[in-house]
PQR file of N, CA, C, O and H, with PARSE charges and radii, in Angstrom:
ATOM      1  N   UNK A   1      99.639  60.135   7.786 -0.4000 1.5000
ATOM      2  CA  UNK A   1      99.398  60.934   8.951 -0.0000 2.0000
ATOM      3  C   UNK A   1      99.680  60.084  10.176  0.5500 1.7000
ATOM      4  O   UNK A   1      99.572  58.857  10.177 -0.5500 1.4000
ATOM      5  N   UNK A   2      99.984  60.686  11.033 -0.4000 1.5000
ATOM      6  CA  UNK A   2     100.599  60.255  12.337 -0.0000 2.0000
ATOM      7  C   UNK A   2      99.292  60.368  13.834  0.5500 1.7000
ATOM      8  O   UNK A   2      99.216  61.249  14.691 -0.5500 1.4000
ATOM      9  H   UNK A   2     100.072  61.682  11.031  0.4000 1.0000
ATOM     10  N   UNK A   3      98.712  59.528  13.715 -0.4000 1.5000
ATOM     11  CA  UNK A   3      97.782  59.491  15.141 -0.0000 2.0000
ATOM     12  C   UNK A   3      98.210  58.913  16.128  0.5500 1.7000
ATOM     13  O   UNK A   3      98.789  57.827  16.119 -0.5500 1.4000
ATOM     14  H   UNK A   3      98.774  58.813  13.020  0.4000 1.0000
ATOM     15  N   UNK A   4      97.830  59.955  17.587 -0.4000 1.5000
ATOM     16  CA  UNK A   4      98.590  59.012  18.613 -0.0000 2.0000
ATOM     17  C   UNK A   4      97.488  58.566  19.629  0.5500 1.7000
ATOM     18  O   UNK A   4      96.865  59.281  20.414 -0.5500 1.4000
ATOM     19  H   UNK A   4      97.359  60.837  17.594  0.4000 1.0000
ATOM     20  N   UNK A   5      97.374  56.928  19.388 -0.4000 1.5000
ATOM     21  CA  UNK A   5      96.857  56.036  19.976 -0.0000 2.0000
ATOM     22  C   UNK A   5      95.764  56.583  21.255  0.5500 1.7000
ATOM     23  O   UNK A   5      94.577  56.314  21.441 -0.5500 1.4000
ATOM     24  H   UNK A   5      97.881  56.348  18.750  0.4000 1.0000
ATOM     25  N   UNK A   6      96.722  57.462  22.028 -0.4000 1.5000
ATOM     26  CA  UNK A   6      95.840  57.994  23.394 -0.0000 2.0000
ATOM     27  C   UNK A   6      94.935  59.009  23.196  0.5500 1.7000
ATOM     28  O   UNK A   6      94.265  59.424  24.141 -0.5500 1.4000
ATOM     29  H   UNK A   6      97.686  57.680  21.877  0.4000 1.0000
ATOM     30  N   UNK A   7      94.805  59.563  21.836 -0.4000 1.5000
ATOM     31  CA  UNK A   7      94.161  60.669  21.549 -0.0000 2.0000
ATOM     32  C   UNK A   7      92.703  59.851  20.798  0.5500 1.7000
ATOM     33  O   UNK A   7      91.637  60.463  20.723 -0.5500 1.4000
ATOM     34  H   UNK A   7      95.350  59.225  21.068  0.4000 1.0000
ATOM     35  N   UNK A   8      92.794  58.958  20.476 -0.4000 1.5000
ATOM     36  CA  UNK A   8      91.718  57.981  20.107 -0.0000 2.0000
ATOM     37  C   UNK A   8      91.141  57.110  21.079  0.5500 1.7000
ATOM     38  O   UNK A   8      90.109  56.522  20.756 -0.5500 1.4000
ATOM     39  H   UNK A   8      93.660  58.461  20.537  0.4000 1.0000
ATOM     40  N   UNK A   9      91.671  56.905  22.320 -0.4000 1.5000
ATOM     41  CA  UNK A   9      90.964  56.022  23.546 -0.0000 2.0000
ATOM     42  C   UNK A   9      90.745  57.332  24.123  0.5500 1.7000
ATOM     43  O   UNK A   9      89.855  57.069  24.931 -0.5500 1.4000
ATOM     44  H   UNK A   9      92.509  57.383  22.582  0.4000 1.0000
ATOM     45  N   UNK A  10      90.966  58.521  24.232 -0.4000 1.5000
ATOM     46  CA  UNK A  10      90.503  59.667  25.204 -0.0000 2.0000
ATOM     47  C   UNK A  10      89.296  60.358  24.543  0.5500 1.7000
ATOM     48  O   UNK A  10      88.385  60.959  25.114 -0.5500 1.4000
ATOM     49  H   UNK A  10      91.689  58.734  23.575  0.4000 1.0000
ATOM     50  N   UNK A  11      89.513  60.107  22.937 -0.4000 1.5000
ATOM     51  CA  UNK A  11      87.574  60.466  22.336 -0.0000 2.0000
ATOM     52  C   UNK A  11      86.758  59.061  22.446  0.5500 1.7000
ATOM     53  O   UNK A  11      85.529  58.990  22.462 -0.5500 1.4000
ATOM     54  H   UNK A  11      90.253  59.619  22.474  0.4000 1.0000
ATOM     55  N   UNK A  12      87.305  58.385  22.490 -0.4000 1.5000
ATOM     56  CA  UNK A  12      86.077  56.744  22.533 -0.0000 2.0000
ATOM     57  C   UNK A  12      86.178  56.171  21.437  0.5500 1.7000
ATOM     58  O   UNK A  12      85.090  55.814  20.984 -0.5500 1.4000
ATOM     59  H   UNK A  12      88.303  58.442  22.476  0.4000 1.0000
ATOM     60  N   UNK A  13      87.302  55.871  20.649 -0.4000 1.5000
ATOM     61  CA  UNK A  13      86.949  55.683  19.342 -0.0000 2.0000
ATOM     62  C   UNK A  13      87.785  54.215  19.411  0.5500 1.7000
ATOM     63  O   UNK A  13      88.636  54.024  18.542 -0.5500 1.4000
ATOM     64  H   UNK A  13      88.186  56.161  21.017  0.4000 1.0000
ATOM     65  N   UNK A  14      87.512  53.015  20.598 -0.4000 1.5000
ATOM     66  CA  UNK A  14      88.445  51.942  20.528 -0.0000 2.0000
ATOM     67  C   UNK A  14      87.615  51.140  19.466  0.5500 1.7000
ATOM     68  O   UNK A  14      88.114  50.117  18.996 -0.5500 1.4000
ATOM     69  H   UNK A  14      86.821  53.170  21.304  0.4000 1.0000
ATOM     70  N   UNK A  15      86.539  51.501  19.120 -0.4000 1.5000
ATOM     71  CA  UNK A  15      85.982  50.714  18.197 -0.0000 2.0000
ATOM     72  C   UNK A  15      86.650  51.118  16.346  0.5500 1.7000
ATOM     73  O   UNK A  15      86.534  50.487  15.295 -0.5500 1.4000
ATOM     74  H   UNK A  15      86.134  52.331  19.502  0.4000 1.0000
ATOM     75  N   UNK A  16      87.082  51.954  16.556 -0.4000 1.5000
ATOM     76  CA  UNK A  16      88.007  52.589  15.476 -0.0000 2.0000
ATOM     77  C   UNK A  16      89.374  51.821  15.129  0.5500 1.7000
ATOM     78  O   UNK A  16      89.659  51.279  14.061 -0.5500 1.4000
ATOM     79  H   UNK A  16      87.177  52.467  17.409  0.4000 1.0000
ATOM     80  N   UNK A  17      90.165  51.912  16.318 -0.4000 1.5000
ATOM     81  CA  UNK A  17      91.360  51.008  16.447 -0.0000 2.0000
ATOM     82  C   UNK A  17      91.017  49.766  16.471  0.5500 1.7000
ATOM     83  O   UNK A  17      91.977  49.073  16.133 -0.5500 1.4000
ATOM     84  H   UNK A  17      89.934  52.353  17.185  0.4000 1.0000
ATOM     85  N   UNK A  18      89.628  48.849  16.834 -0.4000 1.5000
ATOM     86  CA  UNK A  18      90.181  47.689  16.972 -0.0000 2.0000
ATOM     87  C   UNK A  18      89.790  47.231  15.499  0.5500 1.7000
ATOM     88  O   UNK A  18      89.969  46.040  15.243 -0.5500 1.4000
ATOM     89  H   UNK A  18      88.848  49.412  17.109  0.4000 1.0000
ATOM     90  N   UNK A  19      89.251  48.090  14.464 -0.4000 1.5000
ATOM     91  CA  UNK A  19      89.241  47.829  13.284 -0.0000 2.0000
ATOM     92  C   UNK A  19      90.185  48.055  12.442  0.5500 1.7000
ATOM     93  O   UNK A  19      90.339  47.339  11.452 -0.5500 1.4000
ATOM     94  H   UNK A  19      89.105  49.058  14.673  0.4000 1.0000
ATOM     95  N   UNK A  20      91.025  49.179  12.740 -0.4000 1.5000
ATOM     96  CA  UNK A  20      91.997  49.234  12.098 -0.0000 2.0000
ATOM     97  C   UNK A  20      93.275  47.933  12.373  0.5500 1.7000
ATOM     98  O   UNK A  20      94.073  47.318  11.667 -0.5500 1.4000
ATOM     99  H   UNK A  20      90.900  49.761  13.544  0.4000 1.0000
ATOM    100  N   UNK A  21      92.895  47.974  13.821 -0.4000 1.5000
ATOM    101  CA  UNK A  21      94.001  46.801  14.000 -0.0000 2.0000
ATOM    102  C   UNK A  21      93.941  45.236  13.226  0.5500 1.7000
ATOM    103  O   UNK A  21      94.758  44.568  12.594 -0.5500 1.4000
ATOM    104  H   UNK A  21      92.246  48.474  14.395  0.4000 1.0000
ATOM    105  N   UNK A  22      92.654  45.072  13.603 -0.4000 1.5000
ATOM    106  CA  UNK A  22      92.052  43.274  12.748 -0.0000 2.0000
ATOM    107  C   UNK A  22      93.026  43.486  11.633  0.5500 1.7000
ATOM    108  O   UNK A  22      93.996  42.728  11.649 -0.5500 1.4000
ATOM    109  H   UNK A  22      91.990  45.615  14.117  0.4000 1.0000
ATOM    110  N   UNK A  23      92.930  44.797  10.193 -0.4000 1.5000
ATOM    111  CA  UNK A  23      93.689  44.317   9.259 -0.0000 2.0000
ATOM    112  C   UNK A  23      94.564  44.582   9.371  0.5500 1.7000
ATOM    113  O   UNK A  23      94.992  44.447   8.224 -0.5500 1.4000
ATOM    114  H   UNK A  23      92.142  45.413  10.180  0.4000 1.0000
ATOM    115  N   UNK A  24      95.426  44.956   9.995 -0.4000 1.5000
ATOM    116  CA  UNK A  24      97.015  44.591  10.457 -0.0000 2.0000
ATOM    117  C   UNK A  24      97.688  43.744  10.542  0.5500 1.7000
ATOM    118  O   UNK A  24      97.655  43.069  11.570 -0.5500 1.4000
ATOM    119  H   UNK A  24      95.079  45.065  10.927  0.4000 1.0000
ATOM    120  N   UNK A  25      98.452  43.475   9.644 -0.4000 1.5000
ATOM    121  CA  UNK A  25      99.559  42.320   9.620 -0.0000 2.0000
ATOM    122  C   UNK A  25     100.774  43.123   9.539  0.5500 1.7000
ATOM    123  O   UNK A  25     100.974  44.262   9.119 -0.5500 1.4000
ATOM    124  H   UNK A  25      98.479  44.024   8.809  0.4000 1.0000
ATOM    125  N   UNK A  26     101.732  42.002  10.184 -0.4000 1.5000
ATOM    126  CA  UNK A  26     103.451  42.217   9.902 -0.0000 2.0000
ATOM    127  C   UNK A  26     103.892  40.633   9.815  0.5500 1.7000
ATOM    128  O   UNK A  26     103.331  39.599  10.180 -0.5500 1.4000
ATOM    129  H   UNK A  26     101.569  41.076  10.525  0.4000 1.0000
ATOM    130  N   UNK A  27     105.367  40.954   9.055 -0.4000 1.5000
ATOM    131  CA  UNK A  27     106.114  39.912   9.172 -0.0000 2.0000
ATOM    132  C   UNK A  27     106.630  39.141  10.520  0.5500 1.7000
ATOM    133  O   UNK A  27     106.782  37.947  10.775 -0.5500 1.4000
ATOM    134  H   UNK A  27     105.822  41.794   8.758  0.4000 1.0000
ATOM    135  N   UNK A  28     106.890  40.655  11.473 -0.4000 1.5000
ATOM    136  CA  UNK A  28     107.183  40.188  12.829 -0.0000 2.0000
ATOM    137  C   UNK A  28     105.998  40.217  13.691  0.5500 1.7000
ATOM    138  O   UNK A  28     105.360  41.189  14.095 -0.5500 1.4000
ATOM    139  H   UNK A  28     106.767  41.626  11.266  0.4000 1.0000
ATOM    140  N   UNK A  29     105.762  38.491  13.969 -0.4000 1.5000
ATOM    141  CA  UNK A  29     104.452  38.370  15.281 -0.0000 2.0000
ATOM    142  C   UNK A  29     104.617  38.846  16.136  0.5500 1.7000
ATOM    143  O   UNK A  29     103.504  39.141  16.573 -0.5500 1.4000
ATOM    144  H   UNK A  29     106.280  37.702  13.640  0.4000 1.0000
ATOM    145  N   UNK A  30     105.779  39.369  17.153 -0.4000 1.5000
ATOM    146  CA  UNK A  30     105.649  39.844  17.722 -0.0000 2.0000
ATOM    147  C   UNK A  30     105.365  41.318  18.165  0.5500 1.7000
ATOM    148  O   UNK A  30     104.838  41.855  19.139 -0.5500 1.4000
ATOM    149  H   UNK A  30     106.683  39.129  16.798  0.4000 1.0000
ATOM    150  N   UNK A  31     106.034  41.774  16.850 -0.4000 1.5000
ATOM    151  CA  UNK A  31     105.258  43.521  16.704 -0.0000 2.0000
ATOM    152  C   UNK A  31     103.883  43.872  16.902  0.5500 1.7000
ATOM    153  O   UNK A  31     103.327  44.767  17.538 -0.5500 1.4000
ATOM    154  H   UNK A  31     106.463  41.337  16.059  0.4000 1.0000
ATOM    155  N   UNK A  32     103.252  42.381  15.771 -0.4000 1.5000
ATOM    156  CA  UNK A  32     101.901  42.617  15.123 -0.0000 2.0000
ATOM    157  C   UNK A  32     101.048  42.187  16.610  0.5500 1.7000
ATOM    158  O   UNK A  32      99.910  42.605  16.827 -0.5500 1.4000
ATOM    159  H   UNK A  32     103.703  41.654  15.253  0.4000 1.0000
ATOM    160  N   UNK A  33     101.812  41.272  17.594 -0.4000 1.5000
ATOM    161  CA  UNK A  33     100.755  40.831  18.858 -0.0000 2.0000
ATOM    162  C   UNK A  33     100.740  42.065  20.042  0.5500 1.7000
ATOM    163  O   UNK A  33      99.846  42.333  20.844 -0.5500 1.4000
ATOM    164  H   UNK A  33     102.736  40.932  17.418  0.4000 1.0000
ATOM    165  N   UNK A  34     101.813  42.588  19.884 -0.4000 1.5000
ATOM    166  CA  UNK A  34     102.094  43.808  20.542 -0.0000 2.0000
ATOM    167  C   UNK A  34     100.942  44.716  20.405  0.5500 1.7000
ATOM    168  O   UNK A  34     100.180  44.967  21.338 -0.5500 1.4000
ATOM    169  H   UNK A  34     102.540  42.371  19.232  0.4000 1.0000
ATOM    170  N   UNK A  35     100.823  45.262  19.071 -0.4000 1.5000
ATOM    171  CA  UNK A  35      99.438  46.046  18.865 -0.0000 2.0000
ATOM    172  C   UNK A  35      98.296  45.660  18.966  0.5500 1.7000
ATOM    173  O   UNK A  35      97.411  46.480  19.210 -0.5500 1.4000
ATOM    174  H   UNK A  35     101.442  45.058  18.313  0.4000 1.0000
ATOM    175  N   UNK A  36      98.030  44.414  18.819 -0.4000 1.5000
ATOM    176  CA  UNK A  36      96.555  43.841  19.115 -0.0000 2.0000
ATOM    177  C   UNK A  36      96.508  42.991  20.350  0.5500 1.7000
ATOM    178  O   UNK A  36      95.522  42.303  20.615 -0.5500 1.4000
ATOM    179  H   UNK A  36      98.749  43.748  18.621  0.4000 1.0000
ATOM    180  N   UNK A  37      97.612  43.045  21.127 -0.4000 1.5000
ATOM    181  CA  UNK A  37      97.005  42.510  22.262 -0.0000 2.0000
ATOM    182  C   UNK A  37      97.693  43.478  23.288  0.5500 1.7000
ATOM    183  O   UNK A  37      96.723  43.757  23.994 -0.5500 1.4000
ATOM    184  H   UNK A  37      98.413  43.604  20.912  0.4000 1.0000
ATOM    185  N   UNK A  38      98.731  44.149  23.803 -0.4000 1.5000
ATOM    186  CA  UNK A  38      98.932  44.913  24.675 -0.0000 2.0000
ATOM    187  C   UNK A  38      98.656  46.248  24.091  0.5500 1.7000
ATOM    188  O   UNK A  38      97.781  46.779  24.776 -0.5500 1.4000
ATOM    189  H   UNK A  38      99.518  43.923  23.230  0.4000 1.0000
ATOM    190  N   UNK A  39      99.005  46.961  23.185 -0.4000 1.5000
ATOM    191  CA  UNK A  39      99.234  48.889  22.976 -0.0000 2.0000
ATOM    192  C   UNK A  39      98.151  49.471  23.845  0.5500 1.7000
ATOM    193  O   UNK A  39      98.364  50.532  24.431 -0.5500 1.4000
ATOM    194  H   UNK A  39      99.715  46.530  22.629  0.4000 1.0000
ATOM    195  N   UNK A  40      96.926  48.797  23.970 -0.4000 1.5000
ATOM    196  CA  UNK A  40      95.888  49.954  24.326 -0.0000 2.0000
ATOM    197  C   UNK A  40      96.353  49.843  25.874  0.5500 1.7000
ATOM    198  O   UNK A  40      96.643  50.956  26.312 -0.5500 1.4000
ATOM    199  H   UNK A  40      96.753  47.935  23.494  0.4000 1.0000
ATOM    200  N   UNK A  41      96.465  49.058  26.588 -0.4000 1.5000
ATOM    201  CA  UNK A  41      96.660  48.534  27.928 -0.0000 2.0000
ATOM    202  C   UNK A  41      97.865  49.187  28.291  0.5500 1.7000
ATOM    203  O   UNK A  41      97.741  49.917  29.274 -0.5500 1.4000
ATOM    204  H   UNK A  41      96.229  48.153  26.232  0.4000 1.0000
ATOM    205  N   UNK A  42      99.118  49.131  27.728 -0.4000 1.5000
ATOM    206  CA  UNK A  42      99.958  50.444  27.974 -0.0000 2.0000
ATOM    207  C   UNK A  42      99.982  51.536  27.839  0.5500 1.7000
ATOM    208  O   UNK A  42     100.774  52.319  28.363 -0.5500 1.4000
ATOM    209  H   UNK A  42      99.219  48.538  26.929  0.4000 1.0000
ATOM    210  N   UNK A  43      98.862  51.842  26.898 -0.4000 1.5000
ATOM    211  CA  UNK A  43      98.556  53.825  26.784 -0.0000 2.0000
ATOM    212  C   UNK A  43      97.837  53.459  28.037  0.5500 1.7000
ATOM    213  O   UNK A  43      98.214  54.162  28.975 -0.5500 1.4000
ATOM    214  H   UNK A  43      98.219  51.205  26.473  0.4000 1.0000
ATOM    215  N   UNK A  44      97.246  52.894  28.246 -0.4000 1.5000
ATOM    216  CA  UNK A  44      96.056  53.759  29.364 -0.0000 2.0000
ATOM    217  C   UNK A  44      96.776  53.221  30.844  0.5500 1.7000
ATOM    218  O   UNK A  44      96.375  53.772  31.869 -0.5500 1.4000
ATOM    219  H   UNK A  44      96.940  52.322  27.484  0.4000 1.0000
ATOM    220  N   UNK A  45      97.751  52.234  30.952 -0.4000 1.5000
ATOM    221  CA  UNK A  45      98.712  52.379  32.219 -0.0000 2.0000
ATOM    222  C   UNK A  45      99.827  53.500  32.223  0.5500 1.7000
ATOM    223  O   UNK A  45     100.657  53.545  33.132 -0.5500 1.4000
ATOM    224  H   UNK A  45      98.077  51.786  30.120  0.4000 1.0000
ATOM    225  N   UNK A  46      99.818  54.454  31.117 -0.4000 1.5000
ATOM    226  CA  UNK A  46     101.430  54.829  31.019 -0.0000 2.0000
ATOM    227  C   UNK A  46     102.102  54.077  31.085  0.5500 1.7000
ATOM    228  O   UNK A  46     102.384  53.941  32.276 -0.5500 1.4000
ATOM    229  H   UNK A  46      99.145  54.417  30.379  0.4000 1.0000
ATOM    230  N   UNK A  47     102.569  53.464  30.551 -0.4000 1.5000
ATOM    231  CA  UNK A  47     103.567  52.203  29.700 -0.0000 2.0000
ATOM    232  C   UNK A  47     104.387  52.660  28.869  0.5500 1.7000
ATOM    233  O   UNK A  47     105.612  52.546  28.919 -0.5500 1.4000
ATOM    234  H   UNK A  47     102.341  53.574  29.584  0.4000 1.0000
ATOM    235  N   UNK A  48     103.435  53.469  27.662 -0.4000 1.5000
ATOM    236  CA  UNK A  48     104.032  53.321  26.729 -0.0000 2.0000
ATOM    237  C   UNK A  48     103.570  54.556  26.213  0.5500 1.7000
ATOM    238  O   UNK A  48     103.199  55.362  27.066 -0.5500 1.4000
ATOM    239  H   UNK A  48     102.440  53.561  27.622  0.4000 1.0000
ATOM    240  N   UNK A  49     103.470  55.056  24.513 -0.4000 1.5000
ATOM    241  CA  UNK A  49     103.065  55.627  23.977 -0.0000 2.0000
ATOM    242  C   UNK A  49     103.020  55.220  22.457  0.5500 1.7000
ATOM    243  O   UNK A  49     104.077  54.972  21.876 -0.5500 1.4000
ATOM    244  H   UNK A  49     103.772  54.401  23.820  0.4000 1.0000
ATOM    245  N   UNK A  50     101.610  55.137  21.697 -0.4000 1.5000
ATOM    246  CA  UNK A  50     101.825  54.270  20.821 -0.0000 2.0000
ATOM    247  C   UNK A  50     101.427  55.127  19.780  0.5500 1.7000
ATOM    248  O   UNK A  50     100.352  55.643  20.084 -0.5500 1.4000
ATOM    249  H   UNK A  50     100.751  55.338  22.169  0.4000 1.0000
ATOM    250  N   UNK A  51     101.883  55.542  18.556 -0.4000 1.5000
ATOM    251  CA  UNK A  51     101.463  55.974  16.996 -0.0000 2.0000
ATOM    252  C   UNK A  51     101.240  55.676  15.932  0.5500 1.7000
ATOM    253  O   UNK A  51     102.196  55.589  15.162 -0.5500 1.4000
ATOM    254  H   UNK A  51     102.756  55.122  18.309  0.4000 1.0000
ATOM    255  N   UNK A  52     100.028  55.427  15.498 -0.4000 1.5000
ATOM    256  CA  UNK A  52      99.502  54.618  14.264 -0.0000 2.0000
ATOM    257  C   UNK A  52      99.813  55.587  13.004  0.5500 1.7000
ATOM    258  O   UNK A  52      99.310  56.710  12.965 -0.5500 1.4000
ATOM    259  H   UNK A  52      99.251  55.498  16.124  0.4000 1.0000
ATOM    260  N   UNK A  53     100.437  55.237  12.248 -0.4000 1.5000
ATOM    261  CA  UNK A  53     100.637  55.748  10.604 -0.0000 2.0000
ATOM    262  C   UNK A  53      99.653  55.197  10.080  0.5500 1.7000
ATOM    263  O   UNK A  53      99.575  53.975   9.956 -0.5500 1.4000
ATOM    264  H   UNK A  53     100.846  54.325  12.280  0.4000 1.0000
ATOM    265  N   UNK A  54      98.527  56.227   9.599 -0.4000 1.5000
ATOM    266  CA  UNK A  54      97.817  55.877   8.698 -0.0000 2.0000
ATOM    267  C   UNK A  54      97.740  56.560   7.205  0.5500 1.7000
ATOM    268  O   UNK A  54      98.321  57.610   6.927 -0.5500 1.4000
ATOM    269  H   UNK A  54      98.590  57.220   9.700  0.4000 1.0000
ATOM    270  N   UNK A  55      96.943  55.812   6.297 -0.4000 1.5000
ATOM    271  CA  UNK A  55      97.281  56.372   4.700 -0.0000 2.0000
ATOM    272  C   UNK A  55      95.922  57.241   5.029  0.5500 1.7000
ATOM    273  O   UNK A  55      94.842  56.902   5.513 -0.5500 1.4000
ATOM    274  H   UNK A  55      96.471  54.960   6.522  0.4000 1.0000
ATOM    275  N   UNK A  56      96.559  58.834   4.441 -0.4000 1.5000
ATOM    276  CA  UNK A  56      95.753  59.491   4.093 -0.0000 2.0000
ATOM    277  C   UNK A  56      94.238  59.608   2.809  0.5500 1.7000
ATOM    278  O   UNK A  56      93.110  60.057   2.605 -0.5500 1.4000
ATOM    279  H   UNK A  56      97.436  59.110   4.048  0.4000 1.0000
ATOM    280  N   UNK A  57      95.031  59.043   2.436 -0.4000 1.5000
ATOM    281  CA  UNK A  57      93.862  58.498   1.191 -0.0000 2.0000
ATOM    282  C   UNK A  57      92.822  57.376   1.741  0.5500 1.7000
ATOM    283  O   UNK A  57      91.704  57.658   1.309 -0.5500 1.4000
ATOM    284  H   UNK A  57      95.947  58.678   2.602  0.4000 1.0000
ATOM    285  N   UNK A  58      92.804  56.549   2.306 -0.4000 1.5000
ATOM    286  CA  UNK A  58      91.922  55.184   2.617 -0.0000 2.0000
ATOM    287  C   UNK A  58      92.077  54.902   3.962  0.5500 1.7000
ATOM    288  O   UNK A  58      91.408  53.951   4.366 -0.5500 1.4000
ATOM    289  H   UNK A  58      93.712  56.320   2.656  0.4000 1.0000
ATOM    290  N   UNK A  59      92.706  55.414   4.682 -0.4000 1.5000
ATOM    291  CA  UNK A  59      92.535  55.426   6.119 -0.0000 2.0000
ATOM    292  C   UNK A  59      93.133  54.064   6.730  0.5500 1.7000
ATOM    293  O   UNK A  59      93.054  53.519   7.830 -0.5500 1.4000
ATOM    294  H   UNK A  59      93.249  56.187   4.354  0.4000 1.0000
ATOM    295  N   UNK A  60      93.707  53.794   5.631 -0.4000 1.5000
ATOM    296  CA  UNK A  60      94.720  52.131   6.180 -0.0000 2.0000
ATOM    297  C   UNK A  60      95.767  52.006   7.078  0.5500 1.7000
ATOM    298  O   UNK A  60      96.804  52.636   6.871 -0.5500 1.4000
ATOM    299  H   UNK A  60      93.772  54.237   4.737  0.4000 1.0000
ATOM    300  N   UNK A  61      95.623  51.119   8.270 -0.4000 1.5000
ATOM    301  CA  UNK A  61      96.705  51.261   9.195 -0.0000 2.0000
ATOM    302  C   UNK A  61      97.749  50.860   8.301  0.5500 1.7000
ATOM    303  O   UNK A  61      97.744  49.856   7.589 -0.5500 1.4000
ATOM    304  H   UNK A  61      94.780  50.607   8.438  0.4000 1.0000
ATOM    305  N   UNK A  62      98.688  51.772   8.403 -0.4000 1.5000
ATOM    306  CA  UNK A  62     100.365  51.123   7.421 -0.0000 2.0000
ATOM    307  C   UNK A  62     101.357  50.969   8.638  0.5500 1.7000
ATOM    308  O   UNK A  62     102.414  50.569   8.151 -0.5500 1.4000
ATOM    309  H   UNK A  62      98.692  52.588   8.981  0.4000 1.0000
ATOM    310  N   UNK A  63     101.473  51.091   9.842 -0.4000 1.5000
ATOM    311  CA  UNK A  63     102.304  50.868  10.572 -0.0000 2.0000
ATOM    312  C   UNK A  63     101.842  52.162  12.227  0.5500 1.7000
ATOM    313  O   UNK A  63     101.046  53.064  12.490 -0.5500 1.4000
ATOM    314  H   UNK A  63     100.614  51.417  10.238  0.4000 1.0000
ATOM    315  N   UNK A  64     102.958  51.418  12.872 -0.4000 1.5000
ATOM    316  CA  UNK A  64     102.786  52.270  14.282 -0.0000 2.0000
ATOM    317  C   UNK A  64     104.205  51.913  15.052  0.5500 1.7000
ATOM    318  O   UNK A  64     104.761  50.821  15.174 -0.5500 1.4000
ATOM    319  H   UNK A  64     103.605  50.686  12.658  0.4000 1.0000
ATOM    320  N   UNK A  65     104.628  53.330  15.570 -0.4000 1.5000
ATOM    321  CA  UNK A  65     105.505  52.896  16.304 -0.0000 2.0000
ATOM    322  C   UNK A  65     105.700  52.682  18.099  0.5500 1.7000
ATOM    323  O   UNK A  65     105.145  51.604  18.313 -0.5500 1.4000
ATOM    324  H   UNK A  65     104.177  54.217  15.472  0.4000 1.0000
ATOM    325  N   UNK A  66     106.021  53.011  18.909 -0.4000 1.5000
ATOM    326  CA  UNK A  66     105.671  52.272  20.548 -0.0000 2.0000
ATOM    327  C   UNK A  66     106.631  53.008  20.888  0.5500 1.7000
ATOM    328  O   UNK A  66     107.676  52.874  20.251 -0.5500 1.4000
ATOM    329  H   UNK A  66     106.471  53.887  18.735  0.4000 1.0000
ATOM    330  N   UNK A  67     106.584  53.875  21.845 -0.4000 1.5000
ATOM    331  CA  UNK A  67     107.995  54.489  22.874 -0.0000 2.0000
ATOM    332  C   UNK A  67     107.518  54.072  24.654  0.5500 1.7000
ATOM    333  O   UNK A  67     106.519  54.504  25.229 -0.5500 1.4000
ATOM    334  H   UNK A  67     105.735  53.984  22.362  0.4000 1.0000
ATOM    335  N   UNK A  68     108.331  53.338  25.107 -0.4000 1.5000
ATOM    336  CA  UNK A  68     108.597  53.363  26.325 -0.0000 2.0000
ATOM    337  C   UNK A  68     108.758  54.191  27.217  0.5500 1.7000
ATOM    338  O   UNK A  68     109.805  54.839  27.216 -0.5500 1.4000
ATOM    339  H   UNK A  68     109.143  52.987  24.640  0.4000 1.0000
ATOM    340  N   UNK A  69     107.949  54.370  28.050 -0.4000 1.5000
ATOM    341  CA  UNK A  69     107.687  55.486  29.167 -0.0000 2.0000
ATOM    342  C   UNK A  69     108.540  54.680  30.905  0.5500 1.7000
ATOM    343  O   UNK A  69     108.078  54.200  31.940 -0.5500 1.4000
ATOM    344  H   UNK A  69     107.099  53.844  28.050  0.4000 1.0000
ATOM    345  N   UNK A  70     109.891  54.925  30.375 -0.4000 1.5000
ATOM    346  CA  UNK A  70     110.505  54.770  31.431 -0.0000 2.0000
ATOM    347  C   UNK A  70     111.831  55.780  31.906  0.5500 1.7000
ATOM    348  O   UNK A  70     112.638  56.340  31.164 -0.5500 1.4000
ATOM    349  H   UNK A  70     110.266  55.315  29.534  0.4000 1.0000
ATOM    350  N   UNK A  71     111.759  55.802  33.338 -0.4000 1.5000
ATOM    351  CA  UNK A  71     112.767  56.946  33.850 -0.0000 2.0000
ATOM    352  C   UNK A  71     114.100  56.351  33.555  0.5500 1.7000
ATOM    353  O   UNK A  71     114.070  55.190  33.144 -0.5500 1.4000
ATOM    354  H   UNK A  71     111.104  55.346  33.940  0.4000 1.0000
ATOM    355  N   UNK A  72     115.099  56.840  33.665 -0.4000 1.5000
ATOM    356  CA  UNK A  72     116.465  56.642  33.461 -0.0000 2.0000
ATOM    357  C   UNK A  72     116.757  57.173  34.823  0.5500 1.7000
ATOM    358  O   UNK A  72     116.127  58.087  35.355 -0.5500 1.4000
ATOM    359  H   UNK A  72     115.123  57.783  33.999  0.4000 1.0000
ATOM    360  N   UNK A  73     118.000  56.376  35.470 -0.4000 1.5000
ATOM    361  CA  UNK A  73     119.085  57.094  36.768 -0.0000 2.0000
ATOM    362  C   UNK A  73     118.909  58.143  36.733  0.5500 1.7000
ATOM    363  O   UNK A  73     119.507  58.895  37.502 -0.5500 1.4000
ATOM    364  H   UNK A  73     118.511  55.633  35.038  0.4000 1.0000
TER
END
């Protein structure tokens, strides 16, 4: 299932994400520092927009992806 990040800081549930995040690993540090140290800070500047894939069965973060909230010419 597909949750989007701002819909979980707009019910209060950062205590939710920052647990899901702790067991989060990737191969790439910089993905994995991305989510645990900026994502929430760009949802709530409009930055960004961030979506956690989680397993329906056990509620395990398996990944998230990040879209950039920027204008074009």
């Amino acid at each position: 299932m597909v949750i989007p990040l701002k819909e979980l800081i707009e019910r209060d549930k950062l205590d939710t994400i920052y647990k899901a995040v702790l067991n989060f690993s990737c191969q790439d540090d910089d993905v994995e520092s991305f989510l645990k140290n900026k994502a929430i800070d760009f949802e709530k500047r409009d930055r960004s927009r961030t979506y956690l894939l989680v397993d329906d069965d056990n509620n395990n973060l398996l990944g998230y992806f990040t879209l950039s909230l920027k204008a074009l010419p």
